[in-house]
N, C-alpha and C positions, 0 to 999 in steps of 0.2 A: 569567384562566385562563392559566396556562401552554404556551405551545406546545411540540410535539413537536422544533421546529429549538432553542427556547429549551433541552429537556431535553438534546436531543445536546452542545450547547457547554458546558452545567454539567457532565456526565461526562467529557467531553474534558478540560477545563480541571482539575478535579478530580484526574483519573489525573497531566496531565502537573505537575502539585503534589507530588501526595502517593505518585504511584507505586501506586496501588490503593485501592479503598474498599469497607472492611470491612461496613457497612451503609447503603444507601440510605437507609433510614427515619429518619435525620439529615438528609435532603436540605430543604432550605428553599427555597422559590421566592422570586420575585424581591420579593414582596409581604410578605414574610415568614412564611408559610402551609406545612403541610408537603403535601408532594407527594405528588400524586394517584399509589399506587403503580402501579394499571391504564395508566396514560396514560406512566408511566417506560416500562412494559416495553414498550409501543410503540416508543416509542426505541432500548430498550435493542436488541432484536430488528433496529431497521435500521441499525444500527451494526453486529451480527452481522454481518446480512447483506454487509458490506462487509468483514467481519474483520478492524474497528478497536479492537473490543473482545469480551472474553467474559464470561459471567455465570451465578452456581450462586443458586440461589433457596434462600432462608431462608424458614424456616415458622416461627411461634412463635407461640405461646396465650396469649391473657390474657383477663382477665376484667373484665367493663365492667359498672357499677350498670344495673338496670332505673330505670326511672321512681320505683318507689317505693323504691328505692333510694337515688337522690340524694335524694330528700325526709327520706330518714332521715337520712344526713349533716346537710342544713339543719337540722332539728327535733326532730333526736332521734327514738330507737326508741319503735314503742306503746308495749310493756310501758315504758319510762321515763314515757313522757307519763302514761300512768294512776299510777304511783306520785305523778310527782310533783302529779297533781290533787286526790291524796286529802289530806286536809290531817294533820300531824301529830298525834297526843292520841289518845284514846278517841273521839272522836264520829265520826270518821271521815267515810263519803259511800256513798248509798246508789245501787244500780246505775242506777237510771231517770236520778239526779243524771249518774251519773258517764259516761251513754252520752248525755245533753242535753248533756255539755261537747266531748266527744270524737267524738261521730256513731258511723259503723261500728268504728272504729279502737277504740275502746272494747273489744268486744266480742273482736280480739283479741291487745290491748297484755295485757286482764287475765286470760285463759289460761298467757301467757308469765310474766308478770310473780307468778301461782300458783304456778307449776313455777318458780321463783326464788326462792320464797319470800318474795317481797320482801311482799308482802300478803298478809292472811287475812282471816277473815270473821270478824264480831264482832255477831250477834243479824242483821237486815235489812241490817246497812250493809259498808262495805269499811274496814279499817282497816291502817295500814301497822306490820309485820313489823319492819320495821329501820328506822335511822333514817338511814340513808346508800345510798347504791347509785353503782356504778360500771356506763353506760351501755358494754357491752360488745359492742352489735352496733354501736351507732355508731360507733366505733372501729375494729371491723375493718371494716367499711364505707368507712369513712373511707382506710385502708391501701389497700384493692382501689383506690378512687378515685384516688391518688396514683400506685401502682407497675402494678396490675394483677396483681399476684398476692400469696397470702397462704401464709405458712409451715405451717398445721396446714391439712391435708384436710378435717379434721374440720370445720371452720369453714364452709370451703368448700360442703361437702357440705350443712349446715343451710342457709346461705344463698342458695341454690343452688333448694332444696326451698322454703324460702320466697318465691321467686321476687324475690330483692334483688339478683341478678346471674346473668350468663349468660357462656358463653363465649364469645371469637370469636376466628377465626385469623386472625394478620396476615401478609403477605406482603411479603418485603424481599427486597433480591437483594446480593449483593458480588460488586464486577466491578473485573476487572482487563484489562492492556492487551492489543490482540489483534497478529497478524501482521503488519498494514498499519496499524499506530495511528500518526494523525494529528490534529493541531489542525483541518486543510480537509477539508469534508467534499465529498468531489468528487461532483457528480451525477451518477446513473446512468442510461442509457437503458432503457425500460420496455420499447421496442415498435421493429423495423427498420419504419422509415418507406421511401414513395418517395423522398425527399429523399437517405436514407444509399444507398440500392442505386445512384441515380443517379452516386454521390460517391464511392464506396467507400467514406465515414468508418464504415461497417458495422466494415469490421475491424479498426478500433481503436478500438472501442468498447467503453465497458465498460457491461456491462447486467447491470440488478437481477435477481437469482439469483429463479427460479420455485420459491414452497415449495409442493410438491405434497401436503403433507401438511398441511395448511393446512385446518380445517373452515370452509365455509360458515356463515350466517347460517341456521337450521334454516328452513325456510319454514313458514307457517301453513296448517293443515288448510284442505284447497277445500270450498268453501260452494256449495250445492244454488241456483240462479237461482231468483226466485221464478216465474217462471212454470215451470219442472220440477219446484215445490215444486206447484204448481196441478195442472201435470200429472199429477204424482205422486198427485194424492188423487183425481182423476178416474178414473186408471186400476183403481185400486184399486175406484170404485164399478161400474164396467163391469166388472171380476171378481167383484165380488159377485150381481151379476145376471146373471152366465151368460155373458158375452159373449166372444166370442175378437178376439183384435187383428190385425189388416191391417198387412200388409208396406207401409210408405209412404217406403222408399228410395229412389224414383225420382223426384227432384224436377222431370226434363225427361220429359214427356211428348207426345204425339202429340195433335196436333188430334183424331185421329177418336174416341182413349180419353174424353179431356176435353170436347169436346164432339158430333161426330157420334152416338157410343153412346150419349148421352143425350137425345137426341134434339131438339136444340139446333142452328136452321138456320144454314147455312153464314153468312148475312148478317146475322145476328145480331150488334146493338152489341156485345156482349163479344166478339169477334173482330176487331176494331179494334185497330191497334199502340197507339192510345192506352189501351186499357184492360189489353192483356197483352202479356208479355213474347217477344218471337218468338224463336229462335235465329237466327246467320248462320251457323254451322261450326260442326257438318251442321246445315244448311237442313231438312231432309225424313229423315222414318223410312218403309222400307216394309215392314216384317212387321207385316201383318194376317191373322187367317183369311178364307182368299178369299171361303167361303161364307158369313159371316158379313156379310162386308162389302158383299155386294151386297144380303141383306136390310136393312143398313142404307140403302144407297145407293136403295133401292126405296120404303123407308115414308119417305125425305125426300122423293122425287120425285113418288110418285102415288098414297102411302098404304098402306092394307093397318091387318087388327088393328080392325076397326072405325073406321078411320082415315081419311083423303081426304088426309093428306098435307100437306105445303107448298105442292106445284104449280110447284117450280123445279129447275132442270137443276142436277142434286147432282154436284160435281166431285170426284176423288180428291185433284188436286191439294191442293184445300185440307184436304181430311183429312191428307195428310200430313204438314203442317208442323210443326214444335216448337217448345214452345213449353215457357218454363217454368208448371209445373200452376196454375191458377185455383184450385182448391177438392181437395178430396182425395174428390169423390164420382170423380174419374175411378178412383181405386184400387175405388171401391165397383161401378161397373159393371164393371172387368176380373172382380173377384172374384164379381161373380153372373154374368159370362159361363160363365168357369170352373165354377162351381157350376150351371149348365145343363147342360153336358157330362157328368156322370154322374148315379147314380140321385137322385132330391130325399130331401132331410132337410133339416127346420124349420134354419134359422141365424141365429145372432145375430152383428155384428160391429161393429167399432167403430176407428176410428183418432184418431191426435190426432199430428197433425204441420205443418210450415213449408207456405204456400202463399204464392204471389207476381201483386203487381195492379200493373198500370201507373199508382200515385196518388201523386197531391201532398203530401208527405209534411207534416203539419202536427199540430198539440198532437192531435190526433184520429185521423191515418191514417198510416200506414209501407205503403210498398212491397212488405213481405213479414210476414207474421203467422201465429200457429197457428190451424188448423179443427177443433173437434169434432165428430166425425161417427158418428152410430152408425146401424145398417141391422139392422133386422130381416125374414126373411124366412118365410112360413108359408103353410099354405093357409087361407082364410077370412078373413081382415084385414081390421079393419072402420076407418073413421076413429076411433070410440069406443077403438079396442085402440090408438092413435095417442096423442091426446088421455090415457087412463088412463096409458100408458107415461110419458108425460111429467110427470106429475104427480108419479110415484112417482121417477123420475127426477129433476128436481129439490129433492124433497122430501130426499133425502137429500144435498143442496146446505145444506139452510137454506133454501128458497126455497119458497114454500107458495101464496102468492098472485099465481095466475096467471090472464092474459087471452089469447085467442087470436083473430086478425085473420085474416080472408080475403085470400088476396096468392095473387101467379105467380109459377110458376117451369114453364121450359117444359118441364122432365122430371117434373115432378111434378102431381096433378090428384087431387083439391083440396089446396091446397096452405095452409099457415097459418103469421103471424109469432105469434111466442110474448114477453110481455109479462110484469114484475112492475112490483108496487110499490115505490118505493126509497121507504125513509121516512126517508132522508137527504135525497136531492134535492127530496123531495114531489112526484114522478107517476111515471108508468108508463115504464117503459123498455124499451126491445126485447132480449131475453135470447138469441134462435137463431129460427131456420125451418125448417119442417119439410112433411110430405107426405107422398102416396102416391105411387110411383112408378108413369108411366103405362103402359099396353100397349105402346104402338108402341117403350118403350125395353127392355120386360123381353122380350117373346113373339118379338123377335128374334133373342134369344138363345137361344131354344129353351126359355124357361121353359112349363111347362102353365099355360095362362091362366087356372086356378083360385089359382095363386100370386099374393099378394098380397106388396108388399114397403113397410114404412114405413120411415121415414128422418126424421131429424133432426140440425142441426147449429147449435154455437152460436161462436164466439171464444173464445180461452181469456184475451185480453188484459183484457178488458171486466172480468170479473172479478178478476184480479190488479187492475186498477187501483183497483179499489173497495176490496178486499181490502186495499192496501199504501198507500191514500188519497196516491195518484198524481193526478194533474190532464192531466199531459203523456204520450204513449204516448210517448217519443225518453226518458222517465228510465228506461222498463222494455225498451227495446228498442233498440238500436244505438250508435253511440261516445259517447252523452253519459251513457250510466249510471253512475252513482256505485258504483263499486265495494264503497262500505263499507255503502251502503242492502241489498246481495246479503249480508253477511258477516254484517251486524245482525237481520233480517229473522230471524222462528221461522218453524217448520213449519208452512205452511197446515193450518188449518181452517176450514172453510169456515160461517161466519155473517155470509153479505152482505147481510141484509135484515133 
């Protein structure tokens, strides 16, 4: 292949020869090959650029055989082929014969070759009209091939229709010499370095002119991640069922939101720098409602609610720290505080956003990951309306066959992991967790202890991975994702079982 430094010295040397050049599309490279005209005008343009040369672009049309085009050249037209198959005399050749010698082409050389006259029909068979024929598409075929263009339109137009050629426009350029034409092509400076500001050599440098008019490389339409393609079908099933979405912008939150309100003791292992992420700058948040937070600070310390409490000296300090959020139920108790504060109405809500763990990040676990989490709130809520919700719930997943385990969580009572069948893997796999949430975190909010409030939450990763037959959670989440896996990837739907 020709290089761009190879083009610039053929034009230079060229002009200081011949004093101008009428067409490029004479240009020969060094291999004997004609030149790539895209890759001149590369050249041609940073020659401009130095105003050693200038150049008016030639446009000009010709016409190039299709495929079955050059076949015709080699073999001659249908219509010939079938005259000449039919054999001379009276007995002629009957159609079945004459489409077993010739295949499709048969069918229509002997249309053409009708309307020529060259053949008629004589009882079943084909019999030939004249005794000579002058092959006259192969010929003008033959001309196109040679010149690329032909004298009668008319020819053109038929051949054209028959699809035996097509047009295409060629581009050539003639360029003559510019204001500073030179055999050397001197190099320009791209970029003022520290090296020239240091030196001065800045100002006498000659630097490559900025074409500001110059289009970019268009970029390629952005591709939906597939876990926002997952989000995306989730969310949509939580608007089908009623549910409104939870504000989950605030990814640092407060010890007391994330775990005090929920009634989760201070000395509790998830409170441990090893499992969550603490702030250093700002250390401590203090807007709490005052009166809120001494019914909390009171059902940690000696009960209440039906309660007896933990039995340990409840510190502010440690509610105030921050920390980034464990789980997105911390948005779930702001918003049933909030929902305490005026008159009650049944609610359903739901989030699905980033939460972050102090973990070892491995084919299995990342440090930050999305939570689905949906809350329903009502009076009378039995575990049965818990257990049915989830069913219908993931039933609209694809996910039908489900197990439910007895497990803790200490804001919820009774609380249950939620299990299918993978019939990929062959056994049961843990799909979310879920609960009732208990007195001592709801009635200090001021809910009426007749409100009951279930909850549930599952990963949104777990599924993408099965979804996208991922193995590694580092291919759908952080720097080692494969870009093209997000670009290739359709529209979740969801059939993961």
């Amino acid at each position: 292949m020709t290089t761009t430094e190879e083009l610039q010295t053929l034009v230079l040397t060229t002009l200081d020869s011949k004093g101008s050049i009428e067409n490029t599309k004479e240009f020969k490279a060094s291999d004997g090959k004609e030149v790539d005209q895209l890759v001149l005008l590369g050249a041609l343009k940073s020659l401009v650029d130095k105003e050693m040369v200038e150049y008016d672009t030639i446009e000009d049309e010709i016409w190039v055989l299709t495929d079955e085009g050059n076949e015709i050249v080699d073999k001659g037209s249908h219509e010939a082929n079938v005259f000449e198959a039919i054999p001379a005399g009276d007995e002629g050749l009957s159609i079945p014969e004459l489409q077993k010698l010739l295949g499709n082409a048969a069918k229509i050389g002997q249309g053409k070759a009708f309307k020529n006259k060259w053949i008629t029909k004589k009882g079943d068979n084909l019999i030939r009209a004249v005794n000579s024929i002058i092959d006259q598409t192969r010929i003008d075929l033959d001309i196109i091939c040679s010149t690329g263009k032909h004298s009668d339109p008319n020819v053109i137009a038929d051949l054209k229709r028959r699809r035996l050629c097509d047009k295409h426009k060629i581009i050539s350029y003639s360029v003559t010499k510019g204001p500073k034409f030179s055999l050397t092509i001197e190099k320009q400076a791209r970029d003022i370095t520290f090296e020239m500001l240091q030196s001065g050599e800045w100002k006498k440098a000659n630097f490559k002119k900025y074409n500001f008019d110059a289009l970019g490389i268009p970029p390629s339409g952005g591709h939906l991640h597939p876990l926002m393609k997952i989000r995306e079908e989730l969310r949509q099933i939580f608007f089908e069922m009623g549910f409104e979405e939870m504000p989950t912008n605030r990814f640092v939150e407060s010890s007391f939101w994330n775990f005090d309100a929920l009634f989760q003791p201070q000395q509790h292992p998830a409170r441990d720098a090893h499992d969550t992420f603490f702030i250093k700058d700002p250390a401590v948040g203090t807007q709490f409602p005052t009166d809120y937070l001494e019914r909390v600070k009171k059902v940690h310390s000696v009960g209440g609610y039906g309660s007896t409490g933990y039995g340990y000296d409840w510190k502010i300090e440690e509610a105030q720290k921050l920390l980034l959020r464990t789980h997105t139920t911390a948005v779930s108790s702001f918003m049933l505080y909030n929902l305490a504060q005026k008159e009650f109405k049944p609610v359903k809500y739901f989030s699905i956003d980033r939460v972050f763990r102090n973990e070892t990040v491995d084919a299995t676990h990342l440090a930050e990951f999305h939570q689905v989490e949906g809350v329903i709130a009502d009076k009378g809520l039995t575990l049965g309306d818990l257990i049915g919700f989830m069913e219908t719930f993931y039933e609209k997943m694809g996910i039908k066959n489900l197990r439910f385990k007895p497990a803790y969580n200490p804001y919820t009572e009774p609380s249950m992991e939620i299990f299918s069948y993978h019939e990929g893997l062959g056994k049961w796999v843990e799909i979310g967790n879920s609960g009732m949430f208990r007195p001592e975190m709801l009635e200090p909010m001021g809910l009426d202890p007749e409100i009951r409030v279930i909850a549930w939450g599952l990963g949104l990763e777990r599924p993408a991975m099965i979804k996208y037959g991922l193995e590694n959670i580092r291919e759908l989440l952080g720097h080692k994702v494969n870009l093209t896996m997000i670009e290739n990837n359709p529209i979740c739907a969801f059939d993961l079982i």
